[in-house]
VEXSELUM-327288 format. One record per residue (C-alpha): residue in three letters; x negated, y negated, z. Coordinates in steps of 0.001 Angstrom, whole numbers, padded with zeros to 6 digits, always signed. Layout:
N
ALAXYZ;...
This chain:
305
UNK-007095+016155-027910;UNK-003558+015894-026340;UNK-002427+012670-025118;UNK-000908+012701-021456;UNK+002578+012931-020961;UNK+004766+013582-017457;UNK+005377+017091-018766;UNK+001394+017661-019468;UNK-000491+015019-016953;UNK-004017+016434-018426;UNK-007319+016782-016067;UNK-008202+012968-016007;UNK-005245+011905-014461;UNK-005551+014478-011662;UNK-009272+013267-011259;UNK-008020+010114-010883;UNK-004887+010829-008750;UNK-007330+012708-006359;UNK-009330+009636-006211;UNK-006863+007020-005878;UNK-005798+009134-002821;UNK-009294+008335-001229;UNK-009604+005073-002425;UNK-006335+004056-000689;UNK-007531+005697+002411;UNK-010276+003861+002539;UNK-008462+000116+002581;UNK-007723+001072+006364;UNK-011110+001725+007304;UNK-012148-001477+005466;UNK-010018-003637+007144;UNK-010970-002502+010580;UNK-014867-003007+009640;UNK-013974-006097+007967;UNK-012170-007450+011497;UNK-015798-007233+012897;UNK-016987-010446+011099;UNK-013579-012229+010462;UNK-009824-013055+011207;UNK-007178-011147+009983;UNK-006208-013991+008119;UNK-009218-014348+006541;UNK-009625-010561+005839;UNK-006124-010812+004218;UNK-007060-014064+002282;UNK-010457-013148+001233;UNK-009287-009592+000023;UNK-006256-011430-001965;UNK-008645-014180-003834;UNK-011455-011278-005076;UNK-008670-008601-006063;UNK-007145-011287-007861;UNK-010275-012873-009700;UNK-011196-009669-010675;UNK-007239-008437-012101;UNK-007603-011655-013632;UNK-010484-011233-015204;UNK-009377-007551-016205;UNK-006133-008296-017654;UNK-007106-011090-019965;UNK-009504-008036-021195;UNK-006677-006154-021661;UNK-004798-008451-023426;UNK-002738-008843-020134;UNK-003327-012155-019525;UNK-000988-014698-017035;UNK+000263-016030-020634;UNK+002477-012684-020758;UNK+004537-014007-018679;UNK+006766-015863-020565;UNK+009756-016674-018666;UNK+010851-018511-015440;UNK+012947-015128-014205;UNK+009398-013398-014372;UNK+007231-016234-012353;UNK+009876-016121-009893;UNK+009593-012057-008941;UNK+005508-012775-009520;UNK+006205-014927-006915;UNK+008054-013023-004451;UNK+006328-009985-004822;UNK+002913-012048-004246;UNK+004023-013863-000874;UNK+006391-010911+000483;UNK+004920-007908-000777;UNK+001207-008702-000959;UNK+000057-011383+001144;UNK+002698-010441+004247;UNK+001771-007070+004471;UNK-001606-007753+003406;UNK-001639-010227+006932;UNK+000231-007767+009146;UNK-001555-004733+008265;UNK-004725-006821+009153;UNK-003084-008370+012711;UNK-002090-005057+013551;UNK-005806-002930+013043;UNK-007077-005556+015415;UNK-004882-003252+017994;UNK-004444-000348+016769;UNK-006655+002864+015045;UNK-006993+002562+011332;UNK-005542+005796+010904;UNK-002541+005070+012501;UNK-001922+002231+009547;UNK-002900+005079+007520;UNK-000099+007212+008646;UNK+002282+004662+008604;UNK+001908+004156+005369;UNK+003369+007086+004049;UNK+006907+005705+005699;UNK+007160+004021+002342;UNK+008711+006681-000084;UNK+011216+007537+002440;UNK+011777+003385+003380;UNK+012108+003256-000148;UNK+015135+005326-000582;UNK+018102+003520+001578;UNK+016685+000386-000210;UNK+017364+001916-003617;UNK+021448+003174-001813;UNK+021777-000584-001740;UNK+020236-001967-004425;UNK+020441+000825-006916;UNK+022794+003061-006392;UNK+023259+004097-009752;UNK+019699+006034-009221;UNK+021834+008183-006207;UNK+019590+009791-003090;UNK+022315+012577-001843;UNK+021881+014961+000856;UNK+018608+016203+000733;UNK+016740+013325+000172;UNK+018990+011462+003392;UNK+017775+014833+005239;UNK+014287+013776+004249;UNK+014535+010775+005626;UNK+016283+011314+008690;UNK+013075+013672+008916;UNK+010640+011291+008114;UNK+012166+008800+010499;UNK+011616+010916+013374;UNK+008114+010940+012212;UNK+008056+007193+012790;UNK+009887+007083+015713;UNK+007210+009243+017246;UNK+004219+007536+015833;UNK+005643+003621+016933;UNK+006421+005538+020684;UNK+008450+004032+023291;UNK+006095+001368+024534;UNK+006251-000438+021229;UNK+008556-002996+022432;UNK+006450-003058+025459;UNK+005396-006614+026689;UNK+003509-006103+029685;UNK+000112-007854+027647;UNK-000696-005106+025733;UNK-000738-005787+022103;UNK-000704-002241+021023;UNK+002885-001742+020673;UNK+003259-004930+018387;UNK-000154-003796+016498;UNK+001729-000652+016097;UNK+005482-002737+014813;UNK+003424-004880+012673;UNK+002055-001852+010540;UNK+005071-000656+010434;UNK+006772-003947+008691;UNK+003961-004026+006405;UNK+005153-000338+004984;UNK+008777-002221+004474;UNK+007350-005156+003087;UNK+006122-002445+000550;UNK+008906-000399-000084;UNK+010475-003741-000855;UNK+008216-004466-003350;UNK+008922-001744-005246;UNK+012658-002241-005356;UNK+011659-006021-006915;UNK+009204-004558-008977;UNK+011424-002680-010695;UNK+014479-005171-010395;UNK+011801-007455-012134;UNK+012223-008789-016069;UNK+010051-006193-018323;UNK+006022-007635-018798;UNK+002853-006328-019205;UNK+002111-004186-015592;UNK-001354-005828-014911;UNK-000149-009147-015892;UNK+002282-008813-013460;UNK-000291-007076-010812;UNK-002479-010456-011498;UNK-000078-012810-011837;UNK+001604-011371-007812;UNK-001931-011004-006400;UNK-002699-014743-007360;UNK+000619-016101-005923;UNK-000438-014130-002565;UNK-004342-015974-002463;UNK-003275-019259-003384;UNK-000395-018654-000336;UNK-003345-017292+001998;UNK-006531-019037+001708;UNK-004650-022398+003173;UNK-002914-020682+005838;UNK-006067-019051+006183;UNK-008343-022471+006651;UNK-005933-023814+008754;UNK-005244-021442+011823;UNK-008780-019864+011266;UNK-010646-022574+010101;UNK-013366-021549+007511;UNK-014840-018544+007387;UNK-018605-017806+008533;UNK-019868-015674+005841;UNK-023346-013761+005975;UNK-024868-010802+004580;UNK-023511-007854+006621;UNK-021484-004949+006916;UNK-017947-006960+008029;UNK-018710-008609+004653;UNK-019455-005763+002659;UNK-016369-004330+003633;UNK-014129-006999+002629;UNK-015553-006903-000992;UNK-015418-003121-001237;UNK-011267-003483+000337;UNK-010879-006779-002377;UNK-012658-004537-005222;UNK-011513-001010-004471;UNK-008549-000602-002707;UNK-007053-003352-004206;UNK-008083-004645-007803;UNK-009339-001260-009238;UNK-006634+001028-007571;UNK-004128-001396-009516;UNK-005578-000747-012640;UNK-005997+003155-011941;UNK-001917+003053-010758;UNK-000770+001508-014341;UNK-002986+004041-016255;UNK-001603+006980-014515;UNK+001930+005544-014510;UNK+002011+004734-018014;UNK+000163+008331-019008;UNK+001765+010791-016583;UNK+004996+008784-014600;UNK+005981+007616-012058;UNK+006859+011286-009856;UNK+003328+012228-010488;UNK+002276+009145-009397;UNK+004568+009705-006300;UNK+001909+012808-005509;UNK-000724+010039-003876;UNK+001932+009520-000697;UNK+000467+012597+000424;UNK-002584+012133+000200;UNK-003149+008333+001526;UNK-002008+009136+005391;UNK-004173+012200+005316;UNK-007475+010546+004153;UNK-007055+007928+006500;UNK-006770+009920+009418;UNK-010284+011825+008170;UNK-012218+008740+007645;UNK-010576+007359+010603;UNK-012144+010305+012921;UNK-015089+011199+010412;UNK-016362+007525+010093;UNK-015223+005305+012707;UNK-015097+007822+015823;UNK-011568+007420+016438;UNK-009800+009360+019565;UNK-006373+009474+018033;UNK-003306+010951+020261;UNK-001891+014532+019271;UNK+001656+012432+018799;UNK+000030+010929+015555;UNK-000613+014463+014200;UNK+002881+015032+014797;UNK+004092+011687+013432;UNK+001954+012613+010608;UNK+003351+016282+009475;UNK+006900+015080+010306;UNK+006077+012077+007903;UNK+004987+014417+005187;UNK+007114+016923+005550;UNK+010366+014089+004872;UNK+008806+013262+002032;UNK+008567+016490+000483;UNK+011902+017369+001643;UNK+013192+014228+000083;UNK+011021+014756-003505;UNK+011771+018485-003567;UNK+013426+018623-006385;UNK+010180+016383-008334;UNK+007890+018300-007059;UNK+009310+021794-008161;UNK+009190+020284-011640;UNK+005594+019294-011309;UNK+004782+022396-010144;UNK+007003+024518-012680;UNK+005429+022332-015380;
């Protein structure tokens, strides 16, 4: 049988794009049934401390262990990457569901490709975006502008607006991440998965205890949730994103910004009942279509291929 490569992705990593896609668009839908039975701090904190148990657990299987990471340089990006990629948008994505639809953090989240691309002007502009991918983001940044609205900034007592601002700077918190991802010293990817997803528990859970004060767990659906988002979403999907990465690349892996904002708006409706505004269907195809502007040129030699 032929191994995977970029040119030749192979069925199983389409199988497992497709369900990555889903899986993702479930974590919204989680955290809004998860908000039912506890804080967003403790949604954020409790979904931090399983994922990373369980990538722990995982990467020591894999011979990924936290011992991989050999050098003070790498602790320090584990560390940054765990407490401002992971457990700040972790929290703000959680703060913000408690006002706004789940699809709508859905939809924002497929901001980050195009976020992603003035950060790598800056910070790596040896990689180059030129004029179609600025197009594509000038695109998909109408797209946001729409789906945020003008009442964002609003503060006549209605948290919606901020709910709305604080999804929004979880998607940059992201698109950070992956500029200090890749800035980061070379180690094993699930080492460094586990080793980021720790930093962000042991940063949470105190924060967590102290504003919230300790959680009441019981047997229920809230709780069921949480596991499924800590499991799912977050520990598994990690694993399934290094084996896809590492088999078929990065611009194939790219393919699942598509599909995340779309998924969420389904379950959203399908699943939770929401009554979601005809300016987030717009938000949402002016989202996707940046982003396909912007990746044109990848996704012509996907589809060529």
């Amino acid at each position: 049988m032929t191994a995977p490569t970029p040119d030749a992705p192979g069925a199983l990593n389409w199988a497992l794009l497709l369900g990555l896609g889903v899986v993702w668009g479930t974590a919204f839908l989680s955290v809004n049934l998860a908000l039912d039975g506890y804080g967003p701090l403790w949604v954020a904190a409790g979904r931090t401390g399983m994922a990373a148990v369980a990538l722990l657990a995982g990467g020591r299987l894999m011979g990924q262990g936290l011992g991989e990471l050999t050098s003070m340089r790498a602790w320090v990006f584990a560390a940054l990457i765990g407490a401002g990629t992971v457990a700040l948008p972790f929290t703000l994505l959680a703060w913000g569901q408690q006002h706004v639809p789940s699809a709508f953090a859905g939809v924002a989240m497929g901001v980050v490709p195009l976020l992603i691309l003035p950060l790598v002007y800056v910070f790596s502009p040896e990689e180059g975006i030129g004029p179609r991918r600025i197009a594509g983001v000038a695109l998909g940044f109408v797209g946001l502008a729409i789906l945020v609205g003008p009442g964002a900034f609003d503060q006549s007592g209605d948290l919606t607006g901020m709910g709305r601002l604080a999804c929004v700077g979880a998607t940059v918190c992201y698109a950070v991440g992956s500029i200090l991802t890749r800035r980061a010293p070379p180690m094993p990817p699930i080492a460094l998965a586990s080793s980021s997803m720790l930093v962000a528990a042991l940063v949470l859970l105190p924060v967590a205890f102290f504003l919230e004060g300790p959680p009441t767990i019981a047997i229920n659906l809230p709780t069921a949730a949480l596991i499924y988002c800590a499991i799912l979403p977050t520990a598994l999907a990690a694993f399934i994103r290094v084996r896809i990465i590492t088999t078929a690349g990065s611009v194939f892996m790219s393919l699942v910004s598509y599909m995340v904002p779309v998924w969420a708006v389904i379950f959203g409706i399908t699943l939770l009942g929401e009554d979601l505004p005809p300016t987030l269907f717009k938000a949402l195809a002016l989202i996707l279509a940046g982003i396909a502007l912007s990746q044109w040129r990848n996704l012509a030699g996907l589809i060529r291929r």
